[in-house]
N, C-alpha and C positions, 0 to 999 in steps of 0.2 A: 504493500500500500504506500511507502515513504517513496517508490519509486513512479507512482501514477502521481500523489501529490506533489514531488517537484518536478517532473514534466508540464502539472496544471500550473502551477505557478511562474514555470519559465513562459512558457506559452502562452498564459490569458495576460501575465507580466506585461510581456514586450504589447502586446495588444493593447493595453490599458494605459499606455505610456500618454496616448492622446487624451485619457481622460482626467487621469492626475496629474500629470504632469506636460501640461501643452507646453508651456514659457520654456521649461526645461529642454522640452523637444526639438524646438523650434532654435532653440540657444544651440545644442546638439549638431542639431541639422546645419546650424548658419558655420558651424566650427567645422565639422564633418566634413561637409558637403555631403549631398543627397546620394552619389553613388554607395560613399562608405557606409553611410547610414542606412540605407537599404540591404546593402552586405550584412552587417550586425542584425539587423532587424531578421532577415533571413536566416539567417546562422543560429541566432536565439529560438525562432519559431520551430524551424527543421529537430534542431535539439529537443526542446521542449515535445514535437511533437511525436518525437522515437520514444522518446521517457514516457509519453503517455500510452502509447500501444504495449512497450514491454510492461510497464506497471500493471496498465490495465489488464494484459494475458495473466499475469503471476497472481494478479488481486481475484482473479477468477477461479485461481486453483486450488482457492482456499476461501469458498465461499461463506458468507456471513447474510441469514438472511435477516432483513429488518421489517420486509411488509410480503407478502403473498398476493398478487394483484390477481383478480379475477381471470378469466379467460377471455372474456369480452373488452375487457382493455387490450390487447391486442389486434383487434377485430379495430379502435378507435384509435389505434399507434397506426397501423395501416394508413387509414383514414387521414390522419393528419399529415402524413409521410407525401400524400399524392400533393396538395399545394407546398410543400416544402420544396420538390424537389423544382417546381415550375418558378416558385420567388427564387430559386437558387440561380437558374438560369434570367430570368427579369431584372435581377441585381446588375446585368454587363447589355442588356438590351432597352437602350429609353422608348418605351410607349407610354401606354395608359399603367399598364400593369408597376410601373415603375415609380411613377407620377403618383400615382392612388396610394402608394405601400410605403412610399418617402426611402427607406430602407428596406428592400423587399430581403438581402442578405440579412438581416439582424433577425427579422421576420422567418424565418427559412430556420436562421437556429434554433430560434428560441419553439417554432413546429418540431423542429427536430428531437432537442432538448426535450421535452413535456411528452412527446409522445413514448419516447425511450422509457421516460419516468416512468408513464401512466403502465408499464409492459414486463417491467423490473424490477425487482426489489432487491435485489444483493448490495450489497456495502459498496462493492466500487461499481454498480451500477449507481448507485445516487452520489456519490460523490465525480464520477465523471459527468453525469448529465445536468446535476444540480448545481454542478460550480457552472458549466457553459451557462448555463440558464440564467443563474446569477448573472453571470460577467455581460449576456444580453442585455438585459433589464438594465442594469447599472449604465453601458453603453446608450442605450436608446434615451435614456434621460438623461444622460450628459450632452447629447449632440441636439437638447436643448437650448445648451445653455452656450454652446461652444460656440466659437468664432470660425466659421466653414474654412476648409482650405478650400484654396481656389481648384475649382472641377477639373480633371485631366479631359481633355477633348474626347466625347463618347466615342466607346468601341463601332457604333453602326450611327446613322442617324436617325434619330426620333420617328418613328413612324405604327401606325396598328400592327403592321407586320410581321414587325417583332415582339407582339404578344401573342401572335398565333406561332410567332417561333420557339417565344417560353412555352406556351404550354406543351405544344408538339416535343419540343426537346426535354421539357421536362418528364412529360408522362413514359416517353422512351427511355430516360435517365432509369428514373421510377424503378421500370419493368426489367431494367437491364438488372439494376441491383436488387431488388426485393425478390428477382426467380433464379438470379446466378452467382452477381457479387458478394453480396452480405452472407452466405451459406461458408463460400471461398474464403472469403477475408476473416470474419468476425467467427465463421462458425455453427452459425443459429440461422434456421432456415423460415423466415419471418412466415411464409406460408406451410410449413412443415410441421 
């Protein structure tokens, strides 16, 4: 478990840098410069997010249950998984879908997060999905409050299009990993 909690802490860390520490960041960046910074930001995340898969495997091997979720909560993890995977792709394409959701990525985890919850009970299931979920929340109310950086010119341009691309892409995503990936990767066959 020491080894899932400092992957989450390396990982939601570096991510969190914009919400405690903008001035800091931004002082970083101006010293930096934006290649190097990106480099460390990278280097930190990629780290953190090895520490999270190995933790996470080990913390499995040695299961701790805390809550017994019904059967039919995975029937509504499903369920919340299909507009996850569609805000995941909407986050890199601006249409409506984009526009409507302000943050359709934060949206995307925090479906993610919650659905996992609603499906699991083990110890380092809640402490993997319950810090992400956390550190969404916390994010999405800080970029309240936050002074935007300036937009990187969008991947596509603005069009309906590209919401009939999110979903199409998304629900393909979806399919790809809830009938092949997730069984592969993670192990647990979501429809199995």
């Amino acid at each position: 478990m020491t080894t899932l909690v400092i992957g989450l802490l390396l990982f939601l860390g570096i991510h969190s840098v914009a919400i405690f520490a903008a001035n800091g960041r931004n002082a970083l960046l101006a010293r930096m410069g934006v290649l190097p910074w990106k480099a460390l930001y990278s280097l930190v995340a990629i780290v953190g997010f090895v520490l999270i898969v190995k933790g996470y495997a080990a913390a499995r091997m040695e299961p701790a249950l805390l809550y017994a979720p019904p059967v039919w909560t995975r029937h509504v993890a499903a369920l919340l998984m299909l507009p996850a995977f569609v805000l995941l792709f909407a986050a890199y394409l601006p249409g409506r879908i984009k526009s409507t959701m302000k943050h359709p990525m934060l949206v995307a985890v925090k479906l993610w997060a919650v659905a996992h919850l609603l499906a699991n009970g083990m110890l380092a299931d809640v402490v993997l999905f319950g810090a992400i979920l956390a550190w969404a929340v916390i994010d999405r109310i800080s970029l309240k409050h936050r002074v935007p950086n300036p937009a990187p010119p969008p991947a596509a341009p603005p069009s309906r299009f590209n919401d009939l691309v999110a979903v199409v892409g998304g629900l393909v995503l979806y399919a790809v990993f809830a009938f092949y990936l997730h069984v592969r990767w993670i192990g647990v066959a979501p429809f199995g």
